[in-house]
N, CA, C and O atoms as a GROMACS GRO file, in nm:
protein
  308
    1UNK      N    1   2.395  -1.104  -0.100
    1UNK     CA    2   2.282  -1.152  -0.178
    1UNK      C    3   2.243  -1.293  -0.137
    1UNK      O    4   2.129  -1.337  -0.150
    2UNK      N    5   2.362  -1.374  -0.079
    2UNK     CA    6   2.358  -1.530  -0.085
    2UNK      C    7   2.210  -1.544   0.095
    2UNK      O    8   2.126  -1.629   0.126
    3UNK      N    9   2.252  -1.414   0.158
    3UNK     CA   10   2.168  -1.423   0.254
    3UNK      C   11   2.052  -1.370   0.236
    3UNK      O   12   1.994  -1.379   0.344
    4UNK      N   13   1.956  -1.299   0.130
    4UNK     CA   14   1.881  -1.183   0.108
    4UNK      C   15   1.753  -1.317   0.097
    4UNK      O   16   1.778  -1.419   0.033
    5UNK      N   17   1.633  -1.297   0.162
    5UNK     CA   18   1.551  -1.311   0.190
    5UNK      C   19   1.410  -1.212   0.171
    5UNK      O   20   1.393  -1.125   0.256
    6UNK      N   21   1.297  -1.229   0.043
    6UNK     CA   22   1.198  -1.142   0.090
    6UNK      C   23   1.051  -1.190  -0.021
    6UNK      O   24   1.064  -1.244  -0.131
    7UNK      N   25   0.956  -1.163   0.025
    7UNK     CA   26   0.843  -1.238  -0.072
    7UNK      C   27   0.826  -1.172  -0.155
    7UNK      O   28   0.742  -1.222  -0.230
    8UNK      N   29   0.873  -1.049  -0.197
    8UNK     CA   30   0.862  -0.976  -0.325
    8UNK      C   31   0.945  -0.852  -0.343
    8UNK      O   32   0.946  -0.767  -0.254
    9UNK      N   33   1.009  -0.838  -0.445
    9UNK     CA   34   1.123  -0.764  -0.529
    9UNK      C   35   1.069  -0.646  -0.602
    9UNK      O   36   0.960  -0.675  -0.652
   10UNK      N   37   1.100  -0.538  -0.623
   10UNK     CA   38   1.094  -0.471  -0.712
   10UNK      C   39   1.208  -0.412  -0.690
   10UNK      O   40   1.245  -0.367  -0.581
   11UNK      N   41   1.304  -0.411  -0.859
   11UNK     CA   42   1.395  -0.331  -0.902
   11UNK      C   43   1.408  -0.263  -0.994
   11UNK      O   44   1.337  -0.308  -1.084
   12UNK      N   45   1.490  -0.128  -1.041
   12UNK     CA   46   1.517  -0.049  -1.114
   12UNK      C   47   1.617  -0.019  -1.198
   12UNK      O   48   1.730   0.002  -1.153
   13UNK      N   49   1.597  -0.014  -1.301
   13UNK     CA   50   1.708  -0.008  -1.388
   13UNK      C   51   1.746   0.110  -1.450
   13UNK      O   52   1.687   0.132  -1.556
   14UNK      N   53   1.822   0.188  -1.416
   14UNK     CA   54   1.915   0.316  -1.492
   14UNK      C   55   1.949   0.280  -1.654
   14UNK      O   56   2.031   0.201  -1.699
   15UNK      N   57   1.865   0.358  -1.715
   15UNK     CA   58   1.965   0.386  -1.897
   15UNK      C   59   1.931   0.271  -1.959
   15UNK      O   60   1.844   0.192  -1.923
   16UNK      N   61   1.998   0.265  -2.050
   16UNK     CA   62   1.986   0.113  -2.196
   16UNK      C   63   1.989  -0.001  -2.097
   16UNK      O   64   2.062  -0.021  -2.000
   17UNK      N   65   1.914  -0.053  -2.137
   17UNK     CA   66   1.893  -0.219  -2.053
   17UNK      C   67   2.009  -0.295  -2.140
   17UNK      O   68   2.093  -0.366  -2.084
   18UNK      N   69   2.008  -0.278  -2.254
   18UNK     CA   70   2.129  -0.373  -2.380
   18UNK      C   71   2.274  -0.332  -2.277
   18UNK      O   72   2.362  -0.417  -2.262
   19UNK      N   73   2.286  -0.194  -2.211
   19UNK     CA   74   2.423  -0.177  -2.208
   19UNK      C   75   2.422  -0.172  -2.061
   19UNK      O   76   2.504  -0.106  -1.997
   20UNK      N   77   2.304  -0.258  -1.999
   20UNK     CA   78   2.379  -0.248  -1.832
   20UNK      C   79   2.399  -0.358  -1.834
   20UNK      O   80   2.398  -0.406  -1.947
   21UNK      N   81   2.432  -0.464  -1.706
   21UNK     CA   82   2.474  -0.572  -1.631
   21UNK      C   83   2.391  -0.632  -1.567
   21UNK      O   84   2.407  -0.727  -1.490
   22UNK      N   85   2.266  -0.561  -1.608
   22UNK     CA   86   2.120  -0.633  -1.543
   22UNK      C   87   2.141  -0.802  -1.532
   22UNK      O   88   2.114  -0.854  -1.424
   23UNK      N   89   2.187  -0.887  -1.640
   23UNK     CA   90   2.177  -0.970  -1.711
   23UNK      C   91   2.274  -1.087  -1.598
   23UNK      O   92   2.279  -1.210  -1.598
   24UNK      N   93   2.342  -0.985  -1.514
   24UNK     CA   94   2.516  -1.069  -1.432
   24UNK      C   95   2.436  -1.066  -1.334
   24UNK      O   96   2.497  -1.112  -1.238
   25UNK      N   97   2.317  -1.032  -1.300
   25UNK     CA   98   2.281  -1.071  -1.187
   25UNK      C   99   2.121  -1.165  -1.150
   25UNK      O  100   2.084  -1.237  -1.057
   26UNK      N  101   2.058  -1.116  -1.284
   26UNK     CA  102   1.887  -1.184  -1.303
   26UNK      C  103   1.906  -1.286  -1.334
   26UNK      O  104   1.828  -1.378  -1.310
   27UNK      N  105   2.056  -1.302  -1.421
   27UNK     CA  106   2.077  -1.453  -1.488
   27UNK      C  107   2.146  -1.553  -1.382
   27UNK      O  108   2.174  -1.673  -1.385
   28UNK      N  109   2.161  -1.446  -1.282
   28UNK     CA  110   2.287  -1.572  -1.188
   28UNK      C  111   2.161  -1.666  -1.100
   28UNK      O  112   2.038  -1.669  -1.091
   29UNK      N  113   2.296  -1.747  -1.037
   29UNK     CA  114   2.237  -1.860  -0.940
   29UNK      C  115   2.137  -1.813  -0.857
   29UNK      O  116   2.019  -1.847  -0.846
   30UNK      N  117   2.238  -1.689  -0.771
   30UNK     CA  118   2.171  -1.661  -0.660
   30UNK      C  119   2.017  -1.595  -0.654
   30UNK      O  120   1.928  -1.597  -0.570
   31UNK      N  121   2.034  -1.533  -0.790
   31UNK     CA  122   1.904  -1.440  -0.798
   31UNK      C  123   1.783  -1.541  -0.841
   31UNK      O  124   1.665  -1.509  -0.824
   32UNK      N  125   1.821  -1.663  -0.896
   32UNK     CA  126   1.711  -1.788  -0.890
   32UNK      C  127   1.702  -1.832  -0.834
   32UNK      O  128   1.607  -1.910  -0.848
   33UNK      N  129   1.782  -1.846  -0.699
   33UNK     CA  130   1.739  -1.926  -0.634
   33UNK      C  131   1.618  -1.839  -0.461
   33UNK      O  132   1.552  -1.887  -0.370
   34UNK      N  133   1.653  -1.699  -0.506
   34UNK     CA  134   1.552  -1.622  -0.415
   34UNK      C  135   1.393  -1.674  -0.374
   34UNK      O  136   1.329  -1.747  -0.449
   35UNK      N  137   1.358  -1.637  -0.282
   35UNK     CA  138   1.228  -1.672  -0.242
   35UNK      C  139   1.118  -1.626  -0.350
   35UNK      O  140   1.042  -1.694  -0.420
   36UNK      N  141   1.136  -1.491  -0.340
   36UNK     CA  142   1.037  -1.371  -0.447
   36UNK      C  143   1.062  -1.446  -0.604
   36UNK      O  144   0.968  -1.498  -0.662
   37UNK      N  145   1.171  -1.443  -0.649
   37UNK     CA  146   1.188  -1.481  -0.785
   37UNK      C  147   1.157  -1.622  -0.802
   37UNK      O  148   1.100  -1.639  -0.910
   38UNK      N  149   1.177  -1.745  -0.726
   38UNK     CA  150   1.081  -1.812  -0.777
   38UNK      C  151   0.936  -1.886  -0.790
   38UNK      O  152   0.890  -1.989  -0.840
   39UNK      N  153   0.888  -1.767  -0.714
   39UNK     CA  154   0.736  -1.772  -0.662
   39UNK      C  155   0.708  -1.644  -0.762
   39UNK      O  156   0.606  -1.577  -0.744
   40UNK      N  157   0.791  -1.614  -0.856
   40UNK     CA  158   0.716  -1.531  -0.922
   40UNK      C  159   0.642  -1.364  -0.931
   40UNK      O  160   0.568  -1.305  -1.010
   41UNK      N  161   0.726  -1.327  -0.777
   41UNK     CA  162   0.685  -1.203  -0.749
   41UNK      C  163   0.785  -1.107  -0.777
   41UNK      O  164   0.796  -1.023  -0.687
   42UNK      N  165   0.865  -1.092  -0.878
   42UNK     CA  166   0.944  -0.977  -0.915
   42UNK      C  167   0.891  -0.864  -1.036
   42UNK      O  168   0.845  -0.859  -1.150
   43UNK      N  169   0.931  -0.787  -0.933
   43UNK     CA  170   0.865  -0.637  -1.102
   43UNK      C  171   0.994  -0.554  -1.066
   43UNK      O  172   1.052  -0.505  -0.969
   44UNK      N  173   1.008  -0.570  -1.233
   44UNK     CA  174   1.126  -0.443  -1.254
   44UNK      C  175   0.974  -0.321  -1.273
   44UNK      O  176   0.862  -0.346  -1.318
   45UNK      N  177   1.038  -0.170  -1.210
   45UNK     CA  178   0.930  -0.102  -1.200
   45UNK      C  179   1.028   0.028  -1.296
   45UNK      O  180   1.139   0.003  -1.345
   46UNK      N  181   0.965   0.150  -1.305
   46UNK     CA  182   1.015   0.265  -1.370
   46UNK      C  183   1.100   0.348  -1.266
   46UNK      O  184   1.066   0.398  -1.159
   47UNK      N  185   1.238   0.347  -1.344
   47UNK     CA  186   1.345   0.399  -1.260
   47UNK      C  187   1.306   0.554  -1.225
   47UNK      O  188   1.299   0.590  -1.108
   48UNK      N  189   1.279   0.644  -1.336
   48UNK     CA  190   1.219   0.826  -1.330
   48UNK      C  191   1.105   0.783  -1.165
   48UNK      O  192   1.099   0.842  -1.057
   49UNK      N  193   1.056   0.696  -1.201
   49UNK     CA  194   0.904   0.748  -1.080
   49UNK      C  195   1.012   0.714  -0.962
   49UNK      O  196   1.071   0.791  -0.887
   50UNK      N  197   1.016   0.579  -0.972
   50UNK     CA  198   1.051   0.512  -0.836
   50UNK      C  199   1.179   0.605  -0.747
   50UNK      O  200   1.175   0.621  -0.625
   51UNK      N  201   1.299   0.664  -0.846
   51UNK     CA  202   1.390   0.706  -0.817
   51UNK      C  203   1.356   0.900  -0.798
   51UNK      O  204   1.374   0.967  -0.697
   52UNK      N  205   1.305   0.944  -0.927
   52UNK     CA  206   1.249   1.097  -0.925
   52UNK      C  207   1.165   1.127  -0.885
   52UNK      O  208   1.168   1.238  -0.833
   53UNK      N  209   1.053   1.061  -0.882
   53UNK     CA  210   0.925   1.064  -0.881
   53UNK      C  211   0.880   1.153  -0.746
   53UNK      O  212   0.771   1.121  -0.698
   54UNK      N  213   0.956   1.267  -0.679
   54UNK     CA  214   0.904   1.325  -0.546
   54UNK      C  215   0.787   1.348  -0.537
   54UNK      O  216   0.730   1.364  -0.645
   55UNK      N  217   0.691   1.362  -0.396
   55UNK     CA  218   0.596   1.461  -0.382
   55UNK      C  219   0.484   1.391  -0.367
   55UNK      O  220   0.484   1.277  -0.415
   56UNK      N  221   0.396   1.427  -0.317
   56UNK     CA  222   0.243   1.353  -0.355
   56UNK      C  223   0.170   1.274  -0.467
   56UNK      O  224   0.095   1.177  -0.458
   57UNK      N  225   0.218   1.350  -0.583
   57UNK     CA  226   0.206   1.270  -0.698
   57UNK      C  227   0.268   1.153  -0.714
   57UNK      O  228   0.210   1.054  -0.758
   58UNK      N  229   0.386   1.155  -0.682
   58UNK     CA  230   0.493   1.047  -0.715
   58UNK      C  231   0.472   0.937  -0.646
   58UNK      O  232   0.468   0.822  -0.688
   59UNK      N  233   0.452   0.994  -0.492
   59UNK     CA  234   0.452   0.899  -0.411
   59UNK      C  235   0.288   0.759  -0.445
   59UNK      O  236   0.300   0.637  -0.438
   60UNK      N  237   0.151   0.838  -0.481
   60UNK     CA  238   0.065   0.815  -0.492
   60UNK      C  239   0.056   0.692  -0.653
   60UNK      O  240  -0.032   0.611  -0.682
   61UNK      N  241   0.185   0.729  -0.727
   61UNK     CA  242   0.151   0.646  -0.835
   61UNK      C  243   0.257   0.524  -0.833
   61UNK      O  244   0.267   0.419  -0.898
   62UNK      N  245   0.338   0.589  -0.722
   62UNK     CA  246   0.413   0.478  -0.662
   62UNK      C  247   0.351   0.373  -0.589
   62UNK      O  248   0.413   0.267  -0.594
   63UNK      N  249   0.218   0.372  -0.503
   63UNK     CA  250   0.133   0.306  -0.437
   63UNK      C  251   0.057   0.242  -0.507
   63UNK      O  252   0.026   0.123  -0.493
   64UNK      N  253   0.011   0.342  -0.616
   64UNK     CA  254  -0.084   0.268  -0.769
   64UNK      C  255  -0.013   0.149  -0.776
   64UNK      O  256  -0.056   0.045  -0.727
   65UNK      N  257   0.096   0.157  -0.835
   65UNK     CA  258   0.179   0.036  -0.936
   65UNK      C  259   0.208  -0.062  -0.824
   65UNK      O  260   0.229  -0.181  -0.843
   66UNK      N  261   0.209  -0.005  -0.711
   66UNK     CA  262   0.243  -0.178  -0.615
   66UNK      C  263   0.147  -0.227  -0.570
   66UNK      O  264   0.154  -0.335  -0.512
   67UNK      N  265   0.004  -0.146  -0.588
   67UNK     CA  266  -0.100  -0.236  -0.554
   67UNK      C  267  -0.139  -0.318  -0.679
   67UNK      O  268  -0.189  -0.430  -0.666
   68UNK      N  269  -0.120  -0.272  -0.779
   68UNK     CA  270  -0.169  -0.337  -0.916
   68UNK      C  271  -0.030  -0.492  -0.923
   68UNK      O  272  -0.071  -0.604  -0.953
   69UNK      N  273   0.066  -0.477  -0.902
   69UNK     CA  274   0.210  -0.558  -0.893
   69UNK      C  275   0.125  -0.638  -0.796
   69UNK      O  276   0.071  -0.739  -0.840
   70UNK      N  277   0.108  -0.605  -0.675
   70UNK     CA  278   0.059  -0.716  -0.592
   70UNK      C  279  -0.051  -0.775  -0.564
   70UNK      O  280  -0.064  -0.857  -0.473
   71UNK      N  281  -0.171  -0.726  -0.668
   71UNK     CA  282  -0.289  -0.786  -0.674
   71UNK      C  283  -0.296  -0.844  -0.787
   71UNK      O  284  -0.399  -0.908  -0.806
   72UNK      N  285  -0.239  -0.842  -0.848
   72UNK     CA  286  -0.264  -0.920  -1.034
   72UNK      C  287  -0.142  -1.025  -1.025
   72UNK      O  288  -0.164  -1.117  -1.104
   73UNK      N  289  -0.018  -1.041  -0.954
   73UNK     CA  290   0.031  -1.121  -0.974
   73UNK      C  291   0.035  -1.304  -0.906
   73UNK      O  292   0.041  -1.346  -0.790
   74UNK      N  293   0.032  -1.349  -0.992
   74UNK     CA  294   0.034  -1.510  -0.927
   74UNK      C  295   0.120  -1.610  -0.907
   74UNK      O  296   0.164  -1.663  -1.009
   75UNK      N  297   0.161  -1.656  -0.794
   75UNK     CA  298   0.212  -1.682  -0.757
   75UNK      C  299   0.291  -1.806  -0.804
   75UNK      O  300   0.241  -1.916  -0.783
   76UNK      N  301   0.394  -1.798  -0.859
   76UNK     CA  302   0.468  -1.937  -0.944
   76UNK      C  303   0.485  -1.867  -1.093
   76UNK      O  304   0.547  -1.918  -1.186
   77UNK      N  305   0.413  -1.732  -1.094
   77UNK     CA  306   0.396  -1.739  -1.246
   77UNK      C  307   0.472  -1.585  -1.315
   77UNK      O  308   0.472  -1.565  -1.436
   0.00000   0.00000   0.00000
C-alpha cells in the first residue's frame, strides 16, 4: 500500500459496514496520505454491481457510475 500510486480509487465493501475493518484502513496513515484520497477522488461504489453485476447490463451501469464519479467530482473536495 506504502507504494500504491493512482489518481482515482474506487472500492467495495462486502456486508455490514459497522462489522467490517473498512475503518483499519480509510482511517490509517497510509490511505491519507494517497494521491486519489487527498485530491478527493475516492468512491466507495456498490459491491452486488461492481462484484455481480455480469453481462451487458452490468457492465453498462458500471460505466454509468464512473462517468458520473468522474465528472461531478472536484478535485480537493
Amino acid at each position: 500500500m506504502d507504494q500504491a500510486a493512482a489518481d482515482v480509487i474506487f472500492y467495495s465493501l462486502y456486508g455490514d459496514a459497522a462489522k467490517s475493518d473498512q475503518g483499519k484502513i480509510t482511517e490509517g496513515a497510509l490511505w491519507k496520505n494517497l494521491d486519489a484520497v487527498r485530491s478527493g477522488r475516492v468512491f466507495r461504489v456498490d459491491d452486488n454491481l461492481w462484484m455481480l453485476g455480469i453481462g451487458y447490463t452490468g457492465a453498462g451501469l458500471i460505466l454509468d457510475e464512473t462517468r458520473k464519479d468522474l465528472t461531478t467530482a472536484t478535485p480537493g473536495g
